[in-house]
Structure formats: C-alpha cells, structure tokens
N, C-alpha and C positions, 0 to 999 in steps of 0.2 A: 319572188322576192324572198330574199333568205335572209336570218338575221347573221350578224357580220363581229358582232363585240355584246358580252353581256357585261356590265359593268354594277357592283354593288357593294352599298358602304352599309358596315354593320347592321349588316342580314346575317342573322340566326350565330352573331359574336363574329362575324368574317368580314374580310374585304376580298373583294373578286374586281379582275381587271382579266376576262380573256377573253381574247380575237379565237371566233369562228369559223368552221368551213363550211362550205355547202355539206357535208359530210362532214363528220365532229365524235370521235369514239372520246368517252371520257371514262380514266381509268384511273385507279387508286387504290391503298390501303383502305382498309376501313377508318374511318370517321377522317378521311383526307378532304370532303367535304364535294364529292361528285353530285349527293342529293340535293344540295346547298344551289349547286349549281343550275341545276333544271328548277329548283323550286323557286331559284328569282326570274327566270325566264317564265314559268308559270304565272307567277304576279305581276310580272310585267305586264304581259299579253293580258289574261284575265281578268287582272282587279283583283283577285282572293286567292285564299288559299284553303282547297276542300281538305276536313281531316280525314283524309284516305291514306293507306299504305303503311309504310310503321314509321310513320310519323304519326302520332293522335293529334287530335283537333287541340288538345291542350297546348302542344307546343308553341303554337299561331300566336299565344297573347306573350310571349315573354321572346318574340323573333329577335326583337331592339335591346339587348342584355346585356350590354357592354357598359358597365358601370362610369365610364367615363364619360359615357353620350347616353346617358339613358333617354330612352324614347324615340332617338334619332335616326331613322332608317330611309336609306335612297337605294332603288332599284332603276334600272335603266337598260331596255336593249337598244341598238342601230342594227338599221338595215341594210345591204346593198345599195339599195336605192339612196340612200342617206338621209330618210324618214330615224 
C-alpha cells in the first residue's frame, strides 16, 4: 500500500495539494516547504508531531498560523488502495 496524494490546508501557513509515486524525490529551495511536506504525512499517519530535527517542539503549538483561519488545520493522506 503506498500513499498516492498528501493533501493539507494551513499546515505550518501552507496549502499542499500533491499526487505521489511509489517513489517521490522532493526537492526545493530552502524554505520551499519540502519539510512541510513529510511533516503532514507524519501527522497523518501518526497523530503527532515529535520535536525532533531542526524543527523544535515549539514550532507544533503555532502549526495553524494563518491569521485568517486561526486554529484551523486539515491534514489528509490517500492510498492506492483508496483508504
């Protein structure tokens, strides 16, 4: 089972809308928002988010920071299977 689309609405000030491969290289300038990317597939799958790597645990309380939605945060992956 491979995830197939991670989709997410103001996660960490972004909106995210991309389709997966079985195989998925993700590449970018700095702060283009590659970390963004694994870190809502993280919360997806997991529930949480550990402050590990150079993101600190602080950043987790202010994810939803979009003054126009404050608080308002949707993550979502699909699967292959269409789970």
């Amino acid at each position: 089972m491979n995830i197939n689309r991670v989709i997410a609405h103001n996660f960490k000030g972004q909106n995210i809308d991309r389709g997966l491969g079985p195989v998925t290289l993700i590449l970018g300038d700095n702060f283009a928002g590659k970390t963004t990317i694994t870190d809502a597939v993280r919360l997806a799958l997991a529930g949480y988010l550990p402050g590990v790597g150079k993101t600190g645990p602080l950043i987790w309380g202010a994810l939803a920071g979009n003054p126009d939605e404050e608080g308002t945060m949707d993550v979502q992956v699909t699967f292959d299977s269409g789970r």
